[in-house]
N, C-alpha and C positions, 0 to 999 in steps of 0.2 A: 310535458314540463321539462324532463330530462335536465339537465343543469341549471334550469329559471330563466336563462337568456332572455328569451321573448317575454317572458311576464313581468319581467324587471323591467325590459324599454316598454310594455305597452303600459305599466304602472308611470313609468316617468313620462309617458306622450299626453296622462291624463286622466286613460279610462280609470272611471267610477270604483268597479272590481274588476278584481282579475282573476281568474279560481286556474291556480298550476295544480294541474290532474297530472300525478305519476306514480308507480305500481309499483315501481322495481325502491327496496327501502333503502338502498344506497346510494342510489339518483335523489330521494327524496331531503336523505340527510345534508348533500352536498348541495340540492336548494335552497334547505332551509338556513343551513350555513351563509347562505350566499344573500336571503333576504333580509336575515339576521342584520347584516352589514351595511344594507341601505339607511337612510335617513327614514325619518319613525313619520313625516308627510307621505311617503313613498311605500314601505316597508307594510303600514295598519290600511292598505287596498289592494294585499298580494293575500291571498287563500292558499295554503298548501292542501292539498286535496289528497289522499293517499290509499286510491281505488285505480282497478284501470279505468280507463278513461268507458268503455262501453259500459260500465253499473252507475254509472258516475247520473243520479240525476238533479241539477241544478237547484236550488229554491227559486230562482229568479228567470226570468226569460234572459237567454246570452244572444247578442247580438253580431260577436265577433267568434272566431273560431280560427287559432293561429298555431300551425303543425310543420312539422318536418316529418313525417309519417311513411317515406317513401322506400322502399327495398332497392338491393344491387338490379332485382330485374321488375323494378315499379311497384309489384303486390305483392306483400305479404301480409304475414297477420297485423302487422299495427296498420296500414293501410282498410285493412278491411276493419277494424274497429272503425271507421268512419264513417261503414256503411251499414252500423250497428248501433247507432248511438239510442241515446233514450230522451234528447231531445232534437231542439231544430235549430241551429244558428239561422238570424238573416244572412250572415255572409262568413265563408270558411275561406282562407288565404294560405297555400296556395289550392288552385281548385280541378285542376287537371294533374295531367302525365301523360308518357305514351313513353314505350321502349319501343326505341328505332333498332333496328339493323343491318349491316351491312358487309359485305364481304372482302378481304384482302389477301394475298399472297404469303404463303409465310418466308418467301426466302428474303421478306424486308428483315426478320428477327433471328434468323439462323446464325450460329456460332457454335462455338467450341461448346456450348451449354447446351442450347435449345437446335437438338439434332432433329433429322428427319426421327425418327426412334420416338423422339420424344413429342412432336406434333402427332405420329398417328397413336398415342399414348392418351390423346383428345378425346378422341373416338368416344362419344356418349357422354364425356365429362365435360363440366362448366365449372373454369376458374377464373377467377376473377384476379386484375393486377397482374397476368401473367406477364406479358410487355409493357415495354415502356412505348408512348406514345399512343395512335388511335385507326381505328380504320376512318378514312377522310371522306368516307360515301355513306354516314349513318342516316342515310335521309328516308329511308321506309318504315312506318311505326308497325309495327307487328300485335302490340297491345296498347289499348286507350283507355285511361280510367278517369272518370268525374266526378264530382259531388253529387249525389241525389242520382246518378244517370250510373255507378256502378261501374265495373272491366266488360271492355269490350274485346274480342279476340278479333285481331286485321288477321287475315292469310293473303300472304306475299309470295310472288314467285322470285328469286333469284336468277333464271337461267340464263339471262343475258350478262352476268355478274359475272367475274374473273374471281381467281382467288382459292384456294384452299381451305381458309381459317371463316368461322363466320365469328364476326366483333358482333355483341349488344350492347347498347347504352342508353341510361334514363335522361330522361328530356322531363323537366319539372315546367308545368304551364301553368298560365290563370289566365281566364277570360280570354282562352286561345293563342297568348303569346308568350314565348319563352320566357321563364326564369332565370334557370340555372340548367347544366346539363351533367353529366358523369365527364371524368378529368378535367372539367373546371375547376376542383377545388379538392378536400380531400374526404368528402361524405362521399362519393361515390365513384368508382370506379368503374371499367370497362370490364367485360365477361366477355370471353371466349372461348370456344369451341372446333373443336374438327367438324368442316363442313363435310357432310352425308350428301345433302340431296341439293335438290334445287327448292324446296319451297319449306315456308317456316309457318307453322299452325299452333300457335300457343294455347294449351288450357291451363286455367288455373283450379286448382282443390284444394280448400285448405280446412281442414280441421281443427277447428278450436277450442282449448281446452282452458276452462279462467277459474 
């Protein structure tokens, strides 16, 4: 649910109901603020629901399932409520991902600021936003996630790849074709890293506490 956004336009596109599922009670106040404010045709087919979204289970069979769910590096835990839920949408939008990545030179970023000193100061760390701009080669998915089909780990070599720094970035899909990506907009951003090796083998662990 997060701000209502999406329950407010799929209540104005028509659907029957609409049940905004959100946990955090200061996100839920600022929805309910926000439905508060529609017209009362519009406003008595929005549901504030105020559980996470994985207890949440429906009275009705839901047909639609409409998330922005995704982390700076594809999976986290709100992602994985998706792979936890307690029922079955016919259709979740969006319904992939995949973090790509790729590698670039840092002496494109270097200055009076970002010293050598301070790229080998990488070493192990993942910051996100650190430069402006992007590596222009993110075209290797390193992790792949789907509805119903769960994270897949890609292991990719780099060693034909130049470059110092290794860039990551989320790539948002449905039905196998781009959405949206990181620095198109301002949900998500690029992560970077001091490149180590030549090859990138992501697992994920996450532990969930609700």
């Amino acid at each position: 649910c997060g701000l209502g956004l999406f329950a407010v336009e799929l209540a104005r596109l028509g659907a029957r109901k609409v049940y905004a599922v959100e946990h955090n009670p200061l996100m839920a106040r600022l929805a309910r603020e926000r439905f508060q404010r529609l017209p009362a045709s519009v406003s008595r087919r929005i549901e504030l629901v105020e559980l996470p979204l994985q207890r949440f289970r429906p009275p009705e069979h839901v047909h639609l399932l409409v998330h922005e769910f995704y982390g700076q590096l594809l999976y986290d835990e709100d992602l994985w409520v998706l792979d936890h839920l307690r029922f079955q949408p016919d259709i979740v939008i969006p319904d992939g991902g995949e973090l790509r990545g790729g590698t670039v030179s840092s002496l494109l970023y270097r200055d009076r600021v970002v010293t050598p000193g301070v790229i080998e100061r990488l070493d192990g760390v993942l910051v996100s936003g650190l430069f402006e701009g992007e590596s222009r080669d993110l075209r290797q998915p390193v992790l792949r996630w789907s509805f119903g089909r769960g994270l897949t780990s890609v292991k990719h070599s780099f060693l034909r790849s130049k470059g110092d720094l290794l860039c990551l970035g989320l790539m948002v899909t449905h039905k196998g074709k781009k959405v949206c990506e990181a620095g198109g907009g301002s949900n998500w951003s690029h992560v970077w890293t001091k490149r180590v090796g030549n090859e990138v083998n992501l697992e994920v662990d996450i532990i969930a506490r609700y």
